[in-house]
N, C-alpha and C positions, 0 to 999 in steps of 0.2 A: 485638636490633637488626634481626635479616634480615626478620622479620616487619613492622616499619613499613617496610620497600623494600617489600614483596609490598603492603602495605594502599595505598601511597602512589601504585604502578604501576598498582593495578586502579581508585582514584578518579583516578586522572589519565589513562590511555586511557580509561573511560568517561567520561569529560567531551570528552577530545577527538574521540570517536567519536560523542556526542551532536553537538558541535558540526558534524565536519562531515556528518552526516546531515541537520542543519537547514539548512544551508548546500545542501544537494544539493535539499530540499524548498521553500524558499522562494528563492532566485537561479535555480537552475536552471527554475526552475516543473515539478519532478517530480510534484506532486501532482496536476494537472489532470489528466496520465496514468495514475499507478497510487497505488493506497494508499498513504500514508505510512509505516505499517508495515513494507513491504517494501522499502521505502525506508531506513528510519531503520535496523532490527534488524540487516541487515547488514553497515551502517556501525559499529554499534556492537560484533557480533562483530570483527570483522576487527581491530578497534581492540583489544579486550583479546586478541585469543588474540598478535596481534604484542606486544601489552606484558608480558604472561607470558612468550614466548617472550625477548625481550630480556632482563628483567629475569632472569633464568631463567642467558642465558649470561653478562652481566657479574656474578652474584653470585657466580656459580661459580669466575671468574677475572678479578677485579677490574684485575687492574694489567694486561694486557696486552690494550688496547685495540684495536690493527690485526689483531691476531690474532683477537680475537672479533671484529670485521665481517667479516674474511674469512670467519670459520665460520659466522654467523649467516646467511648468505645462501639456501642452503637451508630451513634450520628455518622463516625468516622466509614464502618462497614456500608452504612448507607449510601455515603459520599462515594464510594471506592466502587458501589454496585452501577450507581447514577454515571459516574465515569466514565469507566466501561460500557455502560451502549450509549450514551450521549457520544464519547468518541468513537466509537468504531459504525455508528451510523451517520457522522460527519465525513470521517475518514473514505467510507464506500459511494457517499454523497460526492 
């Protein structure tokens, strides 16, 4: 069973880290300034290392859900730092 949470978290932050990268390239008009690439990859890190990281704390201790946002708050800032240059040194790669 844990295994479809893990498959279910990593197609559903990359879809929504797809999405809002496209959202960032076409509303915003990021493309005209910088590659899409560097654009999009980092949106889409940022999006699964926070879904792992979540998915990560609620499996762990499912029923006490004030308590893992409180704890998640860190891990989450961490995830969000890792993101951000894991993508944007994919992205320039």
């Amino acid at each position: 069973m844990r295994i479809y949470l893990y498959i279910l978290a990593g197609i559903t932050s990359a879809l929504i880290g797809w999405n809002i990268g496209q959202v960032a390239i076409t509303n915003l008009g990021l493309s005209r300034l910088i590659p899409e690439e560097i654009v999009l990859f980092p949106c889409i890190a940022i999006s699964l290392a926070v879904g792992m990281v979540i998915n990560e704390i609620f499996i762990s201790n499912p029923t006490r859900l004030k308590l893992n946002l409180r704890i998640a708050k860190i891990p989450i800032l961490i995830a969000v730092g890792l993101g951000i240059i894991i993508g944007l040194i994919s992205g320039v790669i």
